[in-house]
C-alpha positions in Angstrom: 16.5 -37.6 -67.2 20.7 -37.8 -66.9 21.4 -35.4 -64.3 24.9 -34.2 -62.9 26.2 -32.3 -60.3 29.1 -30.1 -60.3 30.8 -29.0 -56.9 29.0 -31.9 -54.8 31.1 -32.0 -51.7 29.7 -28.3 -50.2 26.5 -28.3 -47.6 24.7 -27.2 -50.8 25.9 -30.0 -53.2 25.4 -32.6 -50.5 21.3 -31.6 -49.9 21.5 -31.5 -53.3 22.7 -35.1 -54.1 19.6 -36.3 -50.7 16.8 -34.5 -52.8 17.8 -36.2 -56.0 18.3 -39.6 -55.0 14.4 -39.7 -54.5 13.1 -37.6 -57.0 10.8 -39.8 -59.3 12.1 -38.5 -62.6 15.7 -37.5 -62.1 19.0 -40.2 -62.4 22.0 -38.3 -61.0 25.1 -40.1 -63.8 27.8 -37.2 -63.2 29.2 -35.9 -59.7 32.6 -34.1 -59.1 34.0 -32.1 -56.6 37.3 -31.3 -57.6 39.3 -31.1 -53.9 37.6 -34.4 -53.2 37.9 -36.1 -56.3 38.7 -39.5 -55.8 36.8 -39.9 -52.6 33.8 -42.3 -51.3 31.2 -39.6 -51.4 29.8 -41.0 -48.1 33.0 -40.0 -46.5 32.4 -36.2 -47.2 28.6 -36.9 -46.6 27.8 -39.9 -44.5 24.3 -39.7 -44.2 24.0 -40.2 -48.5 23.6 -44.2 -47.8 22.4 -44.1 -51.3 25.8 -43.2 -53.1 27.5 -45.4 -50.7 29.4 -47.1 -53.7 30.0 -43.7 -55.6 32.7 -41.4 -55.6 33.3 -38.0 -56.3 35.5 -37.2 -59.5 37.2 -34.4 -61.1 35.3 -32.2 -63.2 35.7 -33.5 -67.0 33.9 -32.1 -69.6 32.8 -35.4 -71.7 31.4 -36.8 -68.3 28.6 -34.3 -68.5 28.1 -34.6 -72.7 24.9 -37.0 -71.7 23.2 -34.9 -69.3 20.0 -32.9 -69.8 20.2 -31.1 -66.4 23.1 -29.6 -64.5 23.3 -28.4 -61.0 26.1 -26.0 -61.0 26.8 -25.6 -56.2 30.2 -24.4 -57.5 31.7 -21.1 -55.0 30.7 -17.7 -56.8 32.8 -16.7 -59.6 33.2 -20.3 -60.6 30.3 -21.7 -62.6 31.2 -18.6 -64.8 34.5 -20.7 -65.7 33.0 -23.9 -66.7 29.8 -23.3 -68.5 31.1 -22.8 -71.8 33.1 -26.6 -71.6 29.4 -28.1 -70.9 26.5 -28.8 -73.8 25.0 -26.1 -74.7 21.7 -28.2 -74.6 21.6 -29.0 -71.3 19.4 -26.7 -69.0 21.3 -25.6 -65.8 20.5 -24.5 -62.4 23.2 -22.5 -61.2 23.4 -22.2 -57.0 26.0 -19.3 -57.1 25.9 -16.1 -57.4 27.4 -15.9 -61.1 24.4 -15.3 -62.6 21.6 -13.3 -60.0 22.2 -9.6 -60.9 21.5 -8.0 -64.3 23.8 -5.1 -63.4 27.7 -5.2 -63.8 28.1 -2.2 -61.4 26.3 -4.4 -58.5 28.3 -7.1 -59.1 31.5 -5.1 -59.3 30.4 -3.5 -55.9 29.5 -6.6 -54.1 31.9 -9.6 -56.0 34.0 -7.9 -57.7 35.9 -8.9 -60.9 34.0 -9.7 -64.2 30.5 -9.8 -64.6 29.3 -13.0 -66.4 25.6 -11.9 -67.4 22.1 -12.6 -66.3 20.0 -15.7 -66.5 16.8 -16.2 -65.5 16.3 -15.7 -61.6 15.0 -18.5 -60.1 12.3 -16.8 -57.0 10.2 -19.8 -57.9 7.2 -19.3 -56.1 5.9 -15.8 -57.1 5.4 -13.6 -60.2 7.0 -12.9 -62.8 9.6 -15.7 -61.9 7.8 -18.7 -62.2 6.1 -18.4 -65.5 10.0 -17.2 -66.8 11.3 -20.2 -65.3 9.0 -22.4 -66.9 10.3 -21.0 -70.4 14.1 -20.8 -69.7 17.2 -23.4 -69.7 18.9 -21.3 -67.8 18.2 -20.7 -64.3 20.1 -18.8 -60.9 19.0 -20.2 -58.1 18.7 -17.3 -55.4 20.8 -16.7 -52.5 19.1 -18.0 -49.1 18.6 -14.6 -47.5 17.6 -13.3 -50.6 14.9 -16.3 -50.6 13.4 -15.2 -47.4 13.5 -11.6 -47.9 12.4 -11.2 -51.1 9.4 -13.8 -50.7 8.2 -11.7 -47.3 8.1 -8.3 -49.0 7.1 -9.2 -52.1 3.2 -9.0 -51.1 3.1 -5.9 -49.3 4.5 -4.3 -52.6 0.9 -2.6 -53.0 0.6 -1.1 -49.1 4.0 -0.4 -48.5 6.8 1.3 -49.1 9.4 -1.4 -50.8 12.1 2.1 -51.3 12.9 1.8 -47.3 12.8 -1.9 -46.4 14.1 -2.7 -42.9 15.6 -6.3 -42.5 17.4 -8.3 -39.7 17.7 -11.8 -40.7 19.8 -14.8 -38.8 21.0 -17.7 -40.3 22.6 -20.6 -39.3 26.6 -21.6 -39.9 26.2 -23.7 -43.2 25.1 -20.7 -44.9 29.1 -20.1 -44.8 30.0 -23.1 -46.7 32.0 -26.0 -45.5 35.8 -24.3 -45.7 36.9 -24.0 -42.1 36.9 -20.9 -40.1 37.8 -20.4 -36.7 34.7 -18.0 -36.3 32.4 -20.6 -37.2 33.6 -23.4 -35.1 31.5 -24.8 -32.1 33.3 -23.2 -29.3 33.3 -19.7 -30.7 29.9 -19.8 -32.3 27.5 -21.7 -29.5 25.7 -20.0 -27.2 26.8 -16.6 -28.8 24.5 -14.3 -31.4 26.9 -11.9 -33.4 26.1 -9.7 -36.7 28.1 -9.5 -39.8 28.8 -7.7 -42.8 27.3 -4.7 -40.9 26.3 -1.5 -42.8 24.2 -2.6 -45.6 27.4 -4.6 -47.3 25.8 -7.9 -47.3 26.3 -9.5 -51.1 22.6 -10.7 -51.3 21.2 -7.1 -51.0 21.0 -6.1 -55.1 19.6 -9.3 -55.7 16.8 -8.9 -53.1 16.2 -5.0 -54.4 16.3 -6.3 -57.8 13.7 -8.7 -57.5 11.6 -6.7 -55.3 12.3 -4.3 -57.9 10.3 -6.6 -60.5 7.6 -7.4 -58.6 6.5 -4.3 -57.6 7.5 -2.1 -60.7 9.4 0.7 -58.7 13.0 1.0 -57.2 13.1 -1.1 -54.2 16.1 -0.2 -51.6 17.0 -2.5 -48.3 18.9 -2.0 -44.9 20.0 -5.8 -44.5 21.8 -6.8 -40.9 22.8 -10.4 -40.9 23.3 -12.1 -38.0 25.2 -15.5 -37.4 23.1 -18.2 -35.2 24.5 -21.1 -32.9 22.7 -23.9 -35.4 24.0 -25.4 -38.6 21.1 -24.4 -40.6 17.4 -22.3 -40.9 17.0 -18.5 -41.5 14.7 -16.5 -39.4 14.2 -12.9 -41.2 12.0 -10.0 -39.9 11.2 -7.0 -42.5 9.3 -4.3 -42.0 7.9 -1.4 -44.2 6.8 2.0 -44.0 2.7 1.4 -44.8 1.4 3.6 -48.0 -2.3 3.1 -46.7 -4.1 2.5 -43.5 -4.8 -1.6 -42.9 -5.2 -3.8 -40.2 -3.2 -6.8 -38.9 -6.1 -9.0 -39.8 -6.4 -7.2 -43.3 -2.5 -7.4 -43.5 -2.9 -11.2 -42.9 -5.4 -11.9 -45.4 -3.8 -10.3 -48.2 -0.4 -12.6 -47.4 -3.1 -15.9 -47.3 -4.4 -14.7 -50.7 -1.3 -13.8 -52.3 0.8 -17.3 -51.5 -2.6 -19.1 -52.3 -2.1 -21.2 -55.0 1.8 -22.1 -53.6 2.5 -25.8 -52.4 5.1 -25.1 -50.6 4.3 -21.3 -48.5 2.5 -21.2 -45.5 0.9 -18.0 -43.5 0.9 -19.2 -40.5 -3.1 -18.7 -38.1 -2.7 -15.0 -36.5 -0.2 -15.8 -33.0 0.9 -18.9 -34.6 5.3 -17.7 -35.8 7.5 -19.5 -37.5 10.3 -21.5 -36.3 13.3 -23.0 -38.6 13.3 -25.8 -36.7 9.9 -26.6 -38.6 11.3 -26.4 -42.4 14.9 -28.4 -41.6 15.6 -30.3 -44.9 12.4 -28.9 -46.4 11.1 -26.7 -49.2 8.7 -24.9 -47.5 8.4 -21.9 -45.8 6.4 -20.2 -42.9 5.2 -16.6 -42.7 3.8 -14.7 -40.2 2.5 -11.1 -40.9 1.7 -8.0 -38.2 0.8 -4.2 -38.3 2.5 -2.1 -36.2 0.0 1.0 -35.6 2.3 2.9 -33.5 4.8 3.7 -36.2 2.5 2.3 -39.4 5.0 -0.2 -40.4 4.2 -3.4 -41.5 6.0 -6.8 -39.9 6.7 -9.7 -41.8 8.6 -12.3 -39.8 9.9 -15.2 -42.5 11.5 -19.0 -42.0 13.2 -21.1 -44.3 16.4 -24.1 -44.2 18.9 -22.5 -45.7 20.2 -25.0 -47.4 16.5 -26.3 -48.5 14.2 -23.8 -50.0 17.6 -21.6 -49.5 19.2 -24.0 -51.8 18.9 -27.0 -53.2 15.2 -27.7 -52.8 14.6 -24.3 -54.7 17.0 -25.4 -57.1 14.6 -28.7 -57.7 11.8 -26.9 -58.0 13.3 -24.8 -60.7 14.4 -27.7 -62.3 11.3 -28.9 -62.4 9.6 -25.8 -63.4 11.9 -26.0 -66.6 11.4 -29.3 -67.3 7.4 -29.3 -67.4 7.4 -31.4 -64.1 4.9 -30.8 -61.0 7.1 -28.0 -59.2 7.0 -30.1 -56.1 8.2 -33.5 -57.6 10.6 -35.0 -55.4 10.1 -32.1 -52.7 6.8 -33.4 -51.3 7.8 -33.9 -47.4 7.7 -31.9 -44.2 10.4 -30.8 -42.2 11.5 -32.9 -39.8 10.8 -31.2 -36.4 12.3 -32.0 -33.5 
């Protein structure tokens, strides 16, 4: 299949363009990044060998007329500006924000400006997303926090309370973008641990209380603290829930192993085994660990993901392949690298 890639030059675009240059049954012919346009694409992303006699160009319209798959990693409240100059048979994958929330007053209240609609959200690895994915061309790939929230609380939507949801989630610099700030340079961000967007603010919150919504069938509400981590990429969230019923850490455990079962690319981790980030760099996969609290009944979920892998473009692969009647894990089937 023709693929292209539209905003290629971010942290996002460039995992984006590593994961396609091995997928089996994907042929990247369109790349643009429009303040780069022009450039070796190895110069913006030296480690992409592959496109080494490639350049980024300028977004054009008729460059894109071939392709049966777009990757939109454009900033939020761009793809909306675009779409309608690309074919309208084309199935799209859409890494921004544009097109996650079904409500226009959430969007007003966390974007701002105007509300382009809805597709398909792409949580690709539980129900009632994946079997929608499979039947849509449309697709919004979710935010990374929203990834490793929304996949830790999802389970417990049938012992817990999901209307008081308790998060504190850190994430590496990348999850920023690439644009320089003087908060996210070395010297001001090593060896330091700091919070942002405090006071429930954080953009990815509707998106995490809407899906969490869907899955368990009841108005799901979140207190999100983000907090910014000296490393370029990995999100470490903890969530914890009010229990509706008495269980056990063990019996907590084994209804997380059932649930993500059948999932390639989800692991519950052996009781005292917790996850690391540094386990799922440039991966798809995630690690979960689950506890009880008895003293206050609440239950613990502590998540991992990359960021900019299952966060990103790795879940934006697996959509793709979800839509295009492909094994959800082609071209995803590696391990993190480790250390």
């Amino acid at each position: 299949m023709k693929i292209g890639v539209i905003g290629a030059s971010g942290y996002a675009g460039g995992e984006l363009l590593r994961l396609l240059a091995i997928h089996p049954h994907f042929s990247v012919t369109a790349i643009t990044a429009h303040s780069n346009a022009g450039e070796q694409i190895t110069s913006v992303h030296p480690q992409l060998q592959s496109y080494r006699d490639k350049k980024f160009s300028a977004f054009t319209p008729s460059d894109f007329a071939q392709c049966e798959l777009i990757f939109l990693a454009l900033p939020h409240g761009e793809s909306a500006k675009v779409i309608a100059q690309l074919p309208a048979s084309a199935k799209m994958v859409d890494l921004g924000a544009d097109y996650r929330l079904e409500s226009p007053q959430a969007w007003a209240k966390y974007y701002g400006g105007d509300h382009a609609g809805a597709w398909t959200y792409g949580l690709a690895d539980i129900e009632p997303f994946t079997s929608l994915i499979k039947n849509s061309t449309k697709v919004a790939n979710p935010g990374c926090y929203a990834t490793s929230i929304a996949l830790g609380a999802a389970p417990a939507s049938g012992i817990a309370d999901l209307s008081d949801v308790v998060v504190v989630a850190a994430s590496g610099t990348t999850g920023a973008g690439r644009n320089a700030k003087i908060n996210l340079i070395a010297s001001e961000v090593s060896g330091s641990l700091s919070s942002y967007k405090f006071g429930g603010v954080h953009q990815h919150t509707p998106e995490i209380e809407q899906a969490l919504s869907k899955v368990s069938g009841a108005v799901a509400k979140i207190s999100f603290t983000p907090i910014l981590a000296p490393m370029p990429r990995g999100i470490l969230a903890t969530i914890t829930a009010k229990l509706t019923q008495q269980i056990t850490a063990q019996e907590a455990h084994a209804l997380y192993a059932q649930y993500f079962a059948g999932s390639q690319f989800i692991t519950v981790l052996p009781a005292g085994v917790m996850p690391k980030t540094g386990a799922l760099t440039g991966s798809n996969h995630v690690q979960i660990q689950v506890a009880v609290d008895e003293h206050t009944s609440r239950i613990i979920v502590s998540v991992a993901i990359d960021n900019l892998g299952k966060g990103a473009a790795a879940q934006a692969i697996q959509n793709a392949n979800l839509m295009c009647g492909l094994d959800e894990a082609a071209g995803l089937g590696f391990d993190g690298l480790g250390v």
